[in-house]
C-alpha positions in Angstrom: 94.6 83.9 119.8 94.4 84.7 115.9 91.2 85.1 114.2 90.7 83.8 110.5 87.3 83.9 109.3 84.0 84.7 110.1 82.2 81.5 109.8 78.6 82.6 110.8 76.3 85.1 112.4 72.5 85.7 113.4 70.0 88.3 114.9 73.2 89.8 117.6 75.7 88.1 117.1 79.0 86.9 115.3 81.3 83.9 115.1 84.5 83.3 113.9 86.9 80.4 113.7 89.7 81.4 115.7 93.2 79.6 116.2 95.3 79.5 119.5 98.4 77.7 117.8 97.6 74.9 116.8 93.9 74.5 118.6 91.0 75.8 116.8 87.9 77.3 117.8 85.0 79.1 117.4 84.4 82.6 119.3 80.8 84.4 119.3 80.3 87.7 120.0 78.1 90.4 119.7 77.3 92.0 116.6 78.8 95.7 115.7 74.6 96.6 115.7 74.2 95.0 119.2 77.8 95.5 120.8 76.1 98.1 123.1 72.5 96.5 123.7 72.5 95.7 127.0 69.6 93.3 126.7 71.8 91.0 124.0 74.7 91.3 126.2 72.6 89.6 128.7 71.7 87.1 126.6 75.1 86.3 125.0 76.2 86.2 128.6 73.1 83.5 129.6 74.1 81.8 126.9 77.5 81.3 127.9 76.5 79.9 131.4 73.5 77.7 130.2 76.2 76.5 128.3 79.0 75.5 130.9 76.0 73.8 132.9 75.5 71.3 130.0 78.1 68.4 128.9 76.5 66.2 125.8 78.4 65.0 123.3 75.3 66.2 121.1 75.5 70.2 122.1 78.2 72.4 121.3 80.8 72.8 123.8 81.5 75.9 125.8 85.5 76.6 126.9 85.3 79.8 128.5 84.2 83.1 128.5 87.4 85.8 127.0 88.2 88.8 125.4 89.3 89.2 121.7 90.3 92.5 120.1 88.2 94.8 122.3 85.3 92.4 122.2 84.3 89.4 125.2 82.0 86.2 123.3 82.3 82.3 123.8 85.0 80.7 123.5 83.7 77.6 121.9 84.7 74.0 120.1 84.9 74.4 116.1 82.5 71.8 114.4 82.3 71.3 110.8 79.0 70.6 109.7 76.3 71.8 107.5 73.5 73.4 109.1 70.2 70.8 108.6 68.4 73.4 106.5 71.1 73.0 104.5 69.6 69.3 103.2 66.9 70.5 102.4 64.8 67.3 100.1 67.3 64.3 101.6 65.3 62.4 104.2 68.1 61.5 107.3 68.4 58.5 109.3 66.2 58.1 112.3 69.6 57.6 114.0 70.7 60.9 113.6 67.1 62.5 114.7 67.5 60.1 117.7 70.6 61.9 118.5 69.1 65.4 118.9 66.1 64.5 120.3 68.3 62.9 123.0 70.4 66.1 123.4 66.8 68.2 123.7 65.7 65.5 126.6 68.5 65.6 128.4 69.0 69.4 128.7 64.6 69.5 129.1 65.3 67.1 132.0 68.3 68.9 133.9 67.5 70.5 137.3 66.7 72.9 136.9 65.7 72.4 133.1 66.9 73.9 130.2 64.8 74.9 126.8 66.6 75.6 124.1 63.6 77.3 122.7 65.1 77.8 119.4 65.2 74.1 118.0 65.2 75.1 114.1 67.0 73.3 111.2 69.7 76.3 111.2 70.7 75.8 114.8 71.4 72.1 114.4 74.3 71.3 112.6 75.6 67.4 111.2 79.2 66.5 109.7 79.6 64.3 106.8 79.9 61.4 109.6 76.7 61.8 110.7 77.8 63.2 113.8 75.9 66.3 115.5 75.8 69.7 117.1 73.1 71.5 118.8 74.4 75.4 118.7 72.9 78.8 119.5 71.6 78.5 122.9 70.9 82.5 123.6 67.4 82.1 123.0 67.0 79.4 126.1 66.0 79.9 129.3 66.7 77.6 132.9 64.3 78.0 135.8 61.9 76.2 138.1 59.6 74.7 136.0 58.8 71.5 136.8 59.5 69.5 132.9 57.4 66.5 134.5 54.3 68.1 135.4 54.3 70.0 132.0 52.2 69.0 128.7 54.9 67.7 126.5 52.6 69.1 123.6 51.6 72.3 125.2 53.8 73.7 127.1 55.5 77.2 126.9 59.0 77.1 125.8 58.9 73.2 125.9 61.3 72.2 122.5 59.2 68.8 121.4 56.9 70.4 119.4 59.1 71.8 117.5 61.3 68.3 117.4 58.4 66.8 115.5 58.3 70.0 112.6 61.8 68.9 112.3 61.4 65.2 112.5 58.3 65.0 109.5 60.3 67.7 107.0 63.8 65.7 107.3 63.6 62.3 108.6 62.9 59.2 107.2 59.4 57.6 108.6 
């Protein structure tokens, strides 16, 4: 496994586009500041297996969980796209919103759930063909809340709210 260039990073972590011949990826990993923060090493690792519980052709897809030069991360599918913050003042299609919002219900209405609980224009990410990619899942949590007895509008950690900040700033009404 080769790496070529770092293509992204956040709060604790990096990600590179990595090649294994010819199959690329992406690999994320802890950050040089966080390498040795045990509290974002649990949450890269959460990450990782909220990740392998979820297949939707809407969300990022995990591989596997390896090691790379001294450091363990994701081991993830390599997307192209532009992050939606990105186009910023062009008003999408509905069709494309209708895509994520059906990647947010379906995790919201696994067993048990999953919130993202980081839906923002940077962690959704659309190609020139209009498809997309939900990313950065170390921010969501799984547990026994019940998604149908919760207040769609209300509710702790529930990810609609924040749909509809996303829907009114970049999506055609």
């Amino acid at each position: 496994m080769k790496v070529l260039r770092k293509i992204g990073s956040g709060g604790i972590s990096d990600v590179y586009h990595v090649a294994n011949g010819d199959q690329n990826y992406a690999f994320k990993t802890l950050n040089h500041f966080k390498s040795s923060d045990d509290k974002a090493q649990l949450r890269l690792k959460n990450e990782y297996y909220t990740l392998k519980r979820i297949e939707h052709e809407n969300i990022i897809k995990c591989i596997n969980w390896i090691r790379l030069k001294n450091r363990e991360g994701i081991l993830m599918e390599l997307f192209e796209g532009v992050e939606l913050n990105k186009l910023s003042g062009q008003k999408l299609s509905n069709e494309i919103f209708m895509k994520i919002e059906e990647a947010i219900i379906y995790i919201n209405e696994m067993q048990p759930p999953i919130f993202h609980n980081d839906i923002t224009e940077k962690n959704i990410l659309i190609s020139r063909d209009g498809k997309i990619r939900i990313i950065d899942f170390s921010m969501s949590y799984s547990g026994g809340l019940n998604y149908h007895n919760m207040d769609n509008k209300n509710c702790l950690g529930c990810d609609r709210p924040k749909l509809e900040i996303i829907r009114t700033k970049y999506f055609k009404r």
